[in-house]
C-alpha positions in Angstrom: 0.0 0.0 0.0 1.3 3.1 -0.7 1.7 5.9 2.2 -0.5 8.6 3.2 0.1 12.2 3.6 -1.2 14.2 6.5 -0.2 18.1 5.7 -1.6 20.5 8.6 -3.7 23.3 6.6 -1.0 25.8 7.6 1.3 23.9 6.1 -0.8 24.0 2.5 -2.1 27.4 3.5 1.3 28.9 3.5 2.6 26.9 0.5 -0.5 28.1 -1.9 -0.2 31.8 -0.4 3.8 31.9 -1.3 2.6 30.3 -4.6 0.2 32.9 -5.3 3.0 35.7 -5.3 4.6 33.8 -8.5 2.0 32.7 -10.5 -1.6 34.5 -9.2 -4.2 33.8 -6.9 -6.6 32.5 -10.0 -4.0 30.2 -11.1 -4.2 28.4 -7.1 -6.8 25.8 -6.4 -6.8 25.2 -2.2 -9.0 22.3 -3.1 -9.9 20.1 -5.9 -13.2 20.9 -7.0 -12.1 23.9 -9.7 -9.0 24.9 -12.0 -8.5 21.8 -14.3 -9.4 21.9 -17.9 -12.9 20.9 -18.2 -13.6 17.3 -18.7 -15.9 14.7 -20.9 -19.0 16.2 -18.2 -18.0 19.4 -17.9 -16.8 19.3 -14.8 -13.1 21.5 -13.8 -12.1 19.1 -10.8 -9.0 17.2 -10.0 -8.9 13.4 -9.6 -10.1 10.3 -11.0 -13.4 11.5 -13.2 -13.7 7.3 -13.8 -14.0 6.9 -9.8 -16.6 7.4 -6.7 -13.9 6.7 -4.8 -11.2 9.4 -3.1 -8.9 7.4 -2.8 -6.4 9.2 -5.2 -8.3 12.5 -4.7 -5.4 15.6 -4.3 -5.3 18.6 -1.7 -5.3 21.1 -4.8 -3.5 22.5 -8.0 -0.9 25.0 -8.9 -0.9 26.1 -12.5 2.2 28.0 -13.7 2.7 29.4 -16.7 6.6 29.6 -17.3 9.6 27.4 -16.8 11.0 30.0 -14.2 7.7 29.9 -12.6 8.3 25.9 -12.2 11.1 26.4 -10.7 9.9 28.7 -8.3 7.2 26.5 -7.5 9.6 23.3 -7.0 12.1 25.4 -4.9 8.5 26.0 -2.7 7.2 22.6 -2.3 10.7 21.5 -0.9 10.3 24.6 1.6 7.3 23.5 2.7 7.7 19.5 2.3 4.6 19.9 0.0 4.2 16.6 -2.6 3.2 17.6 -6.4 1.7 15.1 -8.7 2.8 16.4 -12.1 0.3 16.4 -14.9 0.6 18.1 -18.6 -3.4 18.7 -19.6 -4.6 16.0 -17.0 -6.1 13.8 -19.8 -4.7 10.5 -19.1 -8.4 8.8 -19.4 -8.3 5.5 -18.4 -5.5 5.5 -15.9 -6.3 8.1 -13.5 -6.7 11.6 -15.2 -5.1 14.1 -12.6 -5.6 11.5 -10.0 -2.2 11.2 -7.9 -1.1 7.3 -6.4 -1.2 9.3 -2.8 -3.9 10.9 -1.8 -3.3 14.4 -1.0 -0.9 15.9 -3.0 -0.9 18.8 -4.8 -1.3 18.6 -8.6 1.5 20.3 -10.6 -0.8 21.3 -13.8 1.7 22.8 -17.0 -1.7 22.9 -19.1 -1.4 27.0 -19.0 2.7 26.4 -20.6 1.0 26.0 -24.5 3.6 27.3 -26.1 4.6 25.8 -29.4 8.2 26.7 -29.9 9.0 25.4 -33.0 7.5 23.9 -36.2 10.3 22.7 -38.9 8.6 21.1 -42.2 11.7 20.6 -43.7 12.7 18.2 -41.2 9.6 17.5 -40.0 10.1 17.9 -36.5 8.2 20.2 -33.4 9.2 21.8 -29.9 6.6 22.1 -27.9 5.6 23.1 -24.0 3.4 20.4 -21.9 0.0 22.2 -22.7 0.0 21.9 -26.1 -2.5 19.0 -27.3 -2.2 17.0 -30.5 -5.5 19.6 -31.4 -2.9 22.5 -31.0 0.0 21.1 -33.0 -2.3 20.2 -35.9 -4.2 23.3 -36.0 -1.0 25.3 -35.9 -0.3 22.8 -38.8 -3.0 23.5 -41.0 -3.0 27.6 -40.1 0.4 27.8 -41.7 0.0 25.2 -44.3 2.8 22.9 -43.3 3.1 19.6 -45.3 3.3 17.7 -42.3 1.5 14.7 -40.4 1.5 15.0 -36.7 1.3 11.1 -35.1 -2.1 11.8 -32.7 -3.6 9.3 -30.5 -7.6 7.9 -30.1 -8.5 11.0 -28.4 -7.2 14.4 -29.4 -7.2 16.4 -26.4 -4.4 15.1 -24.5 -0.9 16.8 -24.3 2.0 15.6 -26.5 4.5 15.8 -24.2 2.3 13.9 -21.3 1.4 11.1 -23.9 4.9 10.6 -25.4 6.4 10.3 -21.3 4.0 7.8 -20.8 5.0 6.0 -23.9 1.4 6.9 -25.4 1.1 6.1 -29.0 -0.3 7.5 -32.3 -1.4 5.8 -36.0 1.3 7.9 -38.5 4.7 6.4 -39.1 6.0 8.5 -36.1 3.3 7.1 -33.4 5.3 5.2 -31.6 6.3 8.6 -29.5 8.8 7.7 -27.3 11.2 6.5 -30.3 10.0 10.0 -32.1 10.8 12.2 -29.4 14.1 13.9 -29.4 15.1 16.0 -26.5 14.0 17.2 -23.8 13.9 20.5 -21.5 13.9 19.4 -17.5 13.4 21.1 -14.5 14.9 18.8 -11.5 13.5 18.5 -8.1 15.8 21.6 -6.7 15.0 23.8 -9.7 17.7 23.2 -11.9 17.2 23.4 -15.1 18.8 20.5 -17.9 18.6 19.9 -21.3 19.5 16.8 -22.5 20.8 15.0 -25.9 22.3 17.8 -28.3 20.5 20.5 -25.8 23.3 20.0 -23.1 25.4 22.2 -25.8 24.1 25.9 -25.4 22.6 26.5 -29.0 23.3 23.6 -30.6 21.1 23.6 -33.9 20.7 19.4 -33.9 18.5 19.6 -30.5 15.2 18.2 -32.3 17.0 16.1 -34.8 19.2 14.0 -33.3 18.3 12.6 -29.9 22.4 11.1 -28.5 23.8 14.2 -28.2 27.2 13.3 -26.3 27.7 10.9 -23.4 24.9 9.2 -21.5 21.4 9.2 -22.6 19.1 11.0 -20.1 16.1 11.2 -22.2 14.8 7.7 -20.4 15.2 8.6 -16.9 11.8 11.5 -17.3 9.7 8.1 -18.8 7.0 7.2 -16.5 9.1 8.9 -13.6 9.2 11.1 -10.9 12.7 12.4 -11.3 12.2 15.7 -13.3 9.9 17.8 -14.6 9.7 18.3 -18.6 8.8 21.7 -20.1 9.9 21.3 -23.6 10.0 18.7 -26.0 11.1 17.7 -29.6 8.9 14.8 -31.9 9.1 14.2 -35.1 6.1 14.2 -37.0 5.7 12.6 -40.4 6.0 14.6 -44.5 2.6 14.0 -45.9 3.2 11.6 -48.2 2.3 11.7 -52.3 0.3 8.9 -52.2 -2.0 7.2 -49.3 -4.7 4.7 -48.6 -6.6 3.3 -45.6 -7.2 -0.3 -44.9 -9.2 -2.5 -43.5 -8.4 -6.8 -43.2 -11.1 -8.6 -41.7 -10.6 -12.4 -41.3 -13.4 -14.5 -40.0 -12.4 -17.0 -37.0 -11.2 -16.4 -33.5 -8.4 -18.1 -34.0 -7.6 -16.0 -37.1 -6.0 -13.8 -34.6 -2.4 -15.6 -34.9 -1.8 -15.5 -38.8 -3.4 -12.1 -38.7 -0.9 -10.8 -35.8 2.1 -12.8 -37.4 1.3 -11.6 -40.6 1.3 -7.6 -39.8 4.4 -7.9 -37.9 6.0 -9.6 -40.4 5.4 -7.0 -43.0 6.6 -3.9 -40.3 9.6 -5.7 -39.8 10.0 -6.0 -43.7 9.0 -2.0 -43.6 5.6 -2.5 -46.3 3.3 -1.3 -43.6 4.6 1.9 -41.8 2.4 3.0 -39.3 1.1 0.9 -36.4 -1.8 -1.4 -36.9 -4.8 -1.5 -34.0 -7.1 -4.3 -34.1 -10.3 -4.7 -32.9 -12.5 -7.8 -32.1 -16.5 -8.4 -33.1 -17.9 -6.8 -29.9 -16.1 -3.3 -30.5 -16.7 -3.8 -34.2 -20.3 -3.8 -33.3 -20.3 -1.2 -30.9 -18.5 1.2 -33.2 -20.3 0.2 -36.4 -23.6 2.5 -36.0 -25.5 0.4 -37.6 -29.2 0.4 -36.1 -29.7 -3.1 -36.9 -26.8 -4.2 -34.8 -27.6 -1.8 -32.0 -30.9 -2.6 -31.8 -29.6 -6.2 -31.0 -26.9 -5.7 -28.4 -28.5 -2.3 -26.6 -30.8 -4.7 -24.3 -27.5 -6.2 -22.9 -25.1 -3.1 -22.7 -26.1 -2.2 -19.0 -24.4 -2.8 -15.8 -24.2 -6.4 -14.5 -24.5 -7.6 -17.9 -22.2 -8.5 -21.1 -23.7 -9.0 -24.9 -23.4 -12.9 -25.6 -21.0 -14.1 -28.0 -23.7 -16.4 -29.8 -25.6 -13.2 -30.7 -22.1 -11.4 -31.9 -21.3 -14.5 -33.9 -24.8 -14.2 -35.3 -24.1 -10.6 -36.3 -20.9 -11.4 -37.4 -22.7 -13.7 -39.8 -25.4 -11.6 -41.0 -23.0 -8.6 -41.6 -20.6 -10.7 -43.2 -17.9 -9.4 -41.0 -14.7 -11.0 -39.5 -14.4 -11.9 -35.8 -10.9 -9.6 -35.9 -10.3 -6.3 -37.7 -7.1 -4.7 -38.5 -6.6 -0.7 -39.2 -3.2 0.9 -40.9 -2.8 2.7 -43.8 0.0 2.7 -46.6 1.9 5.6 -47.7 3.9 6.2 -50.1 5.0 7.9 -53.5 2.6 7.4 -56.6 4.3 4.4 -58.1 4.8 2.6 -54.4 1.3 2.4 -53.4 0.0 0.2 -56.2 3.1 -2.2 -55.1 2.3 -1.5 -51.4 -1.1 -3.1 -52.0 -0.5 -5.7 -54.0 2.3 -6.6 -51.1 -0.3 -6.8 -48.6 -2.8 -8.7 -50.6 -0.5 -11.4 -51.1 0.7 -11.8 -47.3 -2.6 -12.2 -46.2 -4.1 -14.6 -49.0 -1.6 -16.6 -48.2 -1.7 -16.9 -44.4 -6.0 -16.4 -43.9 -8.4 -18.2 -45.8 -11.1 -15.8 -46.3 -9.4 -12.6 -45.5 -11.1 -9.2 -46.6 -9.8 -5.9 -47.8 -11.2 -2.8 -47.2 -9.5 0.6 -49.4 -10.2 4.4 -49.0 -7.6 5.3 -51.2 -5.8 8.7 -52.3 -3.7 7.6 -55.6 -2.4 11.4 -55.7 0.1 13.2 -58.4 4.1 13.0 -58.6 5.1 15.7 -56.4 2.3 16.7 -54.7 1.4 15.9 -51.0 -1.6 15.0 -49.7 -3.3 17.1 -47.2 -5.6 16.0 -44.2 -7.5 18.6 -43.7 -8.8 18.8 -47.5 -8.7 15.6 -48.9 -9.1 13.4 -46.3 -11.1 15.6 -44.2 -11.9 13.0 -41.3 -11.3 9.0 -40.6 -12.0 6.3 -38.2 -8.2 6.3 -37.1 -6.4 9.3 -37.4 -3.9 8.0 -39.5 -3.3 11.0 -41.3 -2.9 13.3 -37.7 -6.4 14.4 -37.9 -7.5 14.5 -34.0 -10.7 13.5 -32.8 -12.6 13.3 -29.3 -15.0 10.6 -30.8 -14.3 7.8 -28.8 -14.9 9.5 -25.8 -18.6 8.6 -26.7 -18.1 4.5 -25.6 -17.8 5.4 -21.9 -21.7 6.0 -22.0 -22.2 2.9 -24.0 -23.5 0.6 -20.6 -26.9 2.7 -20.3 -25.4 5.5 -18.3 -24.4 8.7 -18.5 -21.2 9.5 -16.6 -19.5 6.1 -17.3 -15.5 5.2 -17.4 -13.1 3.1 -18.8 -9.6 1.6 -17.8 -7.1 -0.9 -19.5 -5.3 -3.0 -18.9 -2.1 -3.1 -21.6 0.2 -5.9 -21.0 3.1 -6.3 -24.1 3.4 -9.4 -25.8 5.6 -10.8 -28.5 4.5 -10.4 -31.9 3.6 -13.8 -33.6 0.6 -13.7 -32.4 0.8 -17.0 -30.6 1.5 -16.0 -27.6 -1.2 -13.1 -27.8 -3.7 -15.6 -28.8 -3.2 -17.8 -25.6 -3.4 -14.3 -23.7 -6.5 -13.2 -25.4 -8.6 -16.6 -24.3 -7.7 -15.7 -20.3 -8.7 -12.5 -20.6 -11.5 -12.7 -22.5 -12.8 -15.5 -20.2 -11.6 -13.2 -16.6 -13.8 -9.9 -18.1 -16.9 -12.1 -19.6 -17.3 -14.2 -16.4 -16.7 -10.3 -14.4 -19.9 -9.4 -16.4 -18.0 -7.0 -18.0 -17.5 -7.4 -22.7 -13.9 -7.5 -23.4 -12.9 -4.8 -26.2 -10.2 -5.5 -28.1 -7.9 -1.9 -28.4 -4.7 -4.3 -29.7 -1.6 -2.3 -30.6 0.7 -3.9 -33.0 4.7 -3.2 -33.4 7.5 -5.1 -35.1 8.4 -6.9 -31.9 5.6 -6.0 -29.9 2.0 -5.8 -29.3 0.4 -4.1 -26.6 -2.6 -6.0 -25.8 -5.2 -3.6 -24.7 -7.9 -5.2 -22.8 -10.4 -2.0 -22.7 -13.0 -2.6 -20.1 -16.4 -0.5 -19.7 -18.1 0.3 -16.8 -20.9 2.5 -15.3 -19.8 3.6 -11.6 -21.6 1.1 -9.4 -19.6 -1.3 -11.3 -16.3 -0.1 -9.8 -15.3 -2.8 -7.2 -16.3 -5.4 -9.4 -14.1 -3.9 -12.1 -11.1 -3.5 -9.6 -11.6 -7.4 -8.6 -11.1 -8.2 -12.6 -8.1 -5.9 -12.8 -6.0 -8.0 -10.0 -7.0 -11.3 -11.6 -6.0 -9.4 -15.1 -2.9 -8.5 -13.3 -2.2 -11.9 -11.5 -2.8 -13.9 -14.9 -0.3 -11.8 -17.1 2.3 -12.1 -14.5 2.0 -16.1 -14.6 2.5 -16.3 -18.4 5.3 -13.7 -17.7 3.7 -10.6 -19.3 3.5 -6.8 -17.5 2.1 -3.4 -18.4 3.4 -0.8 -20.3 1.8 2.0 -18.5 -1.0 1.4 -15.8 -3.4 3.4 -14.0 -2.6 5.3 -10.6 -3.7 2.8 -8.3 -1.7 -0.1 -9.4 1.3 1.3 -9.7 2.7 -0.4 -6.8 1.8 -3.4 -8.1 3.4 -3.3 -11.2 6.6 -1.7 -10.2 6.2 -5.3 -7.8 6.7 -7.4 -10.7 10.6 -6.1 -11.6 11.7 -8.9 -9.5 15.3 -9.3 -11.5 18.4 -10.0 -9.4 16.7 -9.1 -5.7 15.0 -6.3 -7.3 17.8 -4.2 -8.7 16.0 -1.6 -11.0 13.6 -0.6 -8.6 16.6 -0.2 -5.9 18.9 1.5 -8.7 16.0 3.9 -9.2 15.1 4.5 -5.5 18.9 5.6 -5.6 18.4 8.3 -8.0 15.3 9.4 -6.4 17.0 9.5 -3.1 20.1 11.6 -4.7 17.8 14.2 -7.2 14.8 14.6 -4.9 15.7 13.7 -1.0 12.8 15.3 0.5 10.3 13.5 -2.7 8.3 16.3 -3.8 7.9 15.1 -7.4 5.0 12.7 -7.9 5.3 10.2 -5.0 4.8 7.0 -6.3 4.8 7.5 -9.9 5.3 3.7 -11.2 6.0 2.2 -7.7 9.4 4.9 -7.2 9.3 6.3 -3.9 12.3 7.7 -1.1 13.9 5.6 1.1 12.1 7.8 3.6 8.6 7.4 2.1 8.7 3.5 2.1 10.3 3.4 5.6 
């Protein structure tokens, strides 16, 4: 369990009135019920918005608005022995939003520091501040007419520096965002201030472009850690390319779901398909589909308590002549590759899926001439052109009430699709028999997938849902599988599972964390790193 705070109201008191001289009264929240950006309700408070629970409620919010105002605010909290819990826009749905693992802290929000400091088409590359969402960035984008395709994730309004730290992802060539990032702009806990990579060098022009600089690599130690704060941040984003099309590969059996994953791995490895796939099983393919038909079918069993049968998906499945399993990606290309690109792709799957079908929303395009989102494609399904949407915000309603939430759980699993197959059939069974319908949000890499498992549920659900979580949890660790990212409250429990050698990372880290931040001020807890002092 992780520990508890106990700060005497004078304590706070005096920390949010010395934090009011830097950065204004309106821009202090002594509780949690105003200040954040507003959320899927409309609601401006700070926590869980997917919980009844306080369990990972915070004592307030500080919102700064510069990187010397950081600073001043860090150099505070270890004055006062006040705990932040760092967020960018606060958007991290599904894992906790601006929910901090201890109860009490004070939330550091950088959503006001929106700067973007630099756009560079030619080498298709940005710098931006933490309160700049993937909306921002793309907007900016199109305003100046930039020939560019920024990676975005399911749901637009996030930040693209909080998304990238947490290894988020996006569906352009460059979504995989911690591998697309390139340096980084950090305050540490006393204030200091670092750049790192090329940045250690004082204007060096390569900062964005190429991520070593010169001796060790610091970028990894601000990942889904509590050892710095970052206010600035290179990604590359993607050229639009000449040529582009969507597509869709259904294939009809549950157990299509190896050849399907072996297949798309294969082809990223052998660089044909670019961007990463998602997949989706039968229940979100109904779910999504919008068809009134199908609605009017499953609707009587989306309600709490209650899971759509898979008989009656199979017999939708059937009668919509769908497959169980459907892959998104796209192709890009020049105007003679994408003909070639296709073809590629036909013949991979032909030969690994009997009855495999293609779906094409295709942009052939002219030699020379890149596409753009905003006025040829104009809107997709997944934003594989960098076009940001909050659509899928919509599911969390989809049980019968309004106000709902989501979580997932996101193990990683080698890429054959094997070994994600005997995953799938656990899982599935653990969330059906929970009452709860298992929604496939699978990620796929070239030597990864990240199996999303996301689960659905209206707020009287929420112990039940916790329940299937640590059985999720206890089941991947058997078959030797862990998280990439996790929400606030299992933290712990993750960080539990880097057993190696006595425990050695999570001791080598506890070392740094004891040496950068002795008094721990900086997100106590973030993926199970804590002081010496705060464990003891």
């Amino acid at each position: 369990m992780p520990p508890t705070i106990s700060l005497k109201s004078t304590t706070l008191n005096a920390f949010f009135n010395e934090a009011a001289l830097f950065i204004g009264e309106d821009n202090v929240s002594r509780d949690h019920t105003h200040g954040a950006l507003t959320g899927a309700l409309g609601q401006n408070t700070y926590g869980d918005a997917f919980s009844k629970t306080e369990k990972n409620l915070p004592a307030g919010a500080v919102r700064p608005k510069s990187v010397e105002q950081v600073q001043e605010i860090v150099k505070l909290a270890n004055k006062h022995q006040v705990y932040f819990w760092t967020v960018s826009r606060g958007k991290n749905l599904g894992y906790g939003g601006t929910g901090p693992v201890m109860k009490g802290t004070v939330v550091l929000d950088l959503h006001r520091m929106n700067q973007i400091i630099e756009i560079n088409e030619e080498y298709g590359y940005a710098i931006v501040e933490p309160g700049v969402s993937f909306f921002d960035l793309y907007d900016e984008i199109q305003r100046r007419g930039l020939k560019l395709w920024p990676s975005v994730p399911a749901i637009g309004w996030g930040s693209v520096v909080g998304n990238t730290l947490d290894r988020g992802f996006g569906y352009t060539p460059n979504g995989e965002h911690s591998q697309s990032q390139c340096g980084m702009e950090v305050v540490l806990p006393d204030g200091t201030l670092l750049r790192t990579g090329s940045g250690a060098m004082t204007g060096n022009t390569t900062w964005a472009l190429y991520k070593g600089g010169f001796g060790p690599s610091l970028d990894g130690l601000f990942y889904q850690s509590n050892l710095g704060i970052v206010t600035k941040l290179g990604i590359h984003i993607t050229p639009a390319p000449e040529a582009y099309a969507t597509v869709e590969v259904d294939v009809p059996l549950e157990s299509d779901l190896i050849p399907l994953i072996g297949t798309l791995s294969d082809l990223m490895r052998r660089s044909v398909i670019l961007n990463s796939p998602s997949i989706a099983n039968i229940f979100r393919i109904a779910l999504t589909s919008e068809k009134p038909e199908v609605l009017r079918k499953i609707v009587p069993y989306m309600k709490a308590d209650s899971c759509v049968p898979y008989d009656l998906l199979e017999e939708i499945r059937v009668e919509q002549k769908w497959g169980f399993w459907r892959a998104y990606f796209s192709l890009y290309g020049s105007v003679e590759m994408l003909p070639a690109l296709k073809a590629t792709v036909e013949r991979a799957f032909r030969q690994a899926v009997p009855g495999v079908q293609f779906r094409y929303h295709e942009w052939a395009g002219s030699p020379g001439v890149a596409i753009s989102a905003a006025e040829d494609i104009k809107a997709e399904v997944v934003p594989h052109s960098g076009i940001p949407t909050v659509q899928p915000l919509e599911i969390v309603d989809s049980r019968g009430e309004r106000g709902g939430g989501h979580i997932c759980f996101s193990p990683v699993i080698p890429p054959s699709g094997r070994e994600l197959y005997d995953w799938y059939l656990t899982a599935k069974k653990r969330t059906t028999n929970a009452k709860f319908d298992f929604f496939a949000d699978f990620h796929v890499y070239p030597r990864y997938v990240i199996a999303i498992d996301l689960v659905i549920y209206t707020m009287n659900e929420e112990q039940r849902l916790h329940e299937l979580y640590n059985q999720l949890m206890h089941d991947a660790g058997e078959q030797g599988y862990m998280e990439y990212r996790t929400h606030v409250g299992y933290m712990d429990d993750v960080a539990s599972k880097l057993d190696y050698n006595n425990f050695a990372f999570g001791k080598f880290v506890r070392r740094l964390k004891d040496t950068l931040d002795p008094n721990g001020v900086l997100s106590p807890g973030k993926s199970g790193i804590w002081t010496t002092e705060q464990i003891l």
